[in-house]
C-alpha positions in Angstrom: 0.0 0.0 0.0 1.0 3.4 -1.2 0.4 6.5 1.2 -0.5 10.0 -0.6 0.7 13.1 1.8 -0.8 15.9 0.8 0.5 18.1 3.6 2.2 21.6 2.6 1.6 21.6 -1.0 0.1 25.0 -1.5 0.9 26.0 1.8 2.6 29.1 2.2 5.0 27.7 4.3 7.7 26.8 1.4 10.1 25.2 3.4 10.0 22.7 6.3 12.6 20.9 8.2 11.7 18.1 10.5 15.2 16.3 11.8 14.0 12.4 12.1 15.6 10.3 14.3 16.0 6.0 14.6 12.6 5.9 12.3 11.0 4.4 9.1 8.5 5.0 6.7 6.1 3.2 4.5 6.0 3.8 0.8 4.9 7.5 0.0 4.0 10.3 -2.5 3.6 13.6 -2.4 3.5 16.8 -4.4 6.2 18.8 -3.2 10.2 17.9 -3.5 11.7 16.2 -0.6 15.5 16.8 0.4 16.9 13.6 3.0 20.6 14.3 4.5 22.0 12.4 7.0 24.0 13.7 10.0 24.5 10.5 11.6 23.4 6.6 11.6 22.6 5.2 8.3 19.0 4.7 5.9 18.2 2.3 3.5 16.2 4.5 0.9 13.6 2.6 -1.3 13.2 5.0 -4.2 10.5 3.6 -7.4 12.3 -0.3 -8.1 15.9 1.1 -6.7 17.4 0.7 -3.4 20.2 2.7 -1.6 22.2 2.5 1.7 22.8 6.5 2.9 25.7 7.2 5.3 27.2 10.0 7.0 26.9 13.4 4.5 25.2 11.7 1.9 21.6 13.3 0.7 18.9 12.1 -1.7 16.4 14.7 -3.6 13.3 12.7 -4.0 10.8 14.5 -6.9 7.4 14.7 -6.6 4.9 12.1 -7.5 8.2 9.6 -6.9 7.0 6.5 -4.4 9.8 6.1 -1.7 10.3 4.8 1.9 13.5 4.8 4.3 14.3 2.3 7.0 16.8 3.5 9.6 19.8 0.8 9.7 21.2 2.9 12.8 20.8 6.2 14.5 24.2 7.0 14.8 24.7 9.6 18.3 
């Protein structure tokens, strides 16, 4: 199952930072563009049929209408 988030698209709040910490989350959509960069620990990122490992100073930007879902390998400090 897919999850649509239609939070903050055509919001006037343009940007929003929410630091995540030792957590997953199901497969997803959404509207808006999503920037992921890790400070610590390390994420598996599920993005369409691809899968990545994300360490240390790595980022992702995920593009609207793309399905994707991260799993926290560790939380780092």
């Amino acid at each position: 199952m897919v999850l649509y988030q239609p939070e903050f698209f055509g919001s006037e709040d343009f940007f929003f930072a929410e630091p995540v910490r030792d957590e997953s989350f199901p497969p997803h959509l959404h509207r808006c563009l999503e920037w992921m960069y890790l400070v610590s620990g390390s994420v598996e990122l599920q993005l369409e049929e691809g899968r990545e490992v994300l360490s240390p100073g790595q980022g992702a930007l995920l593009l609207p209408g793309t399905i994707h879902s991260f799993r926290c390998l560790s939380a780092g400090e």
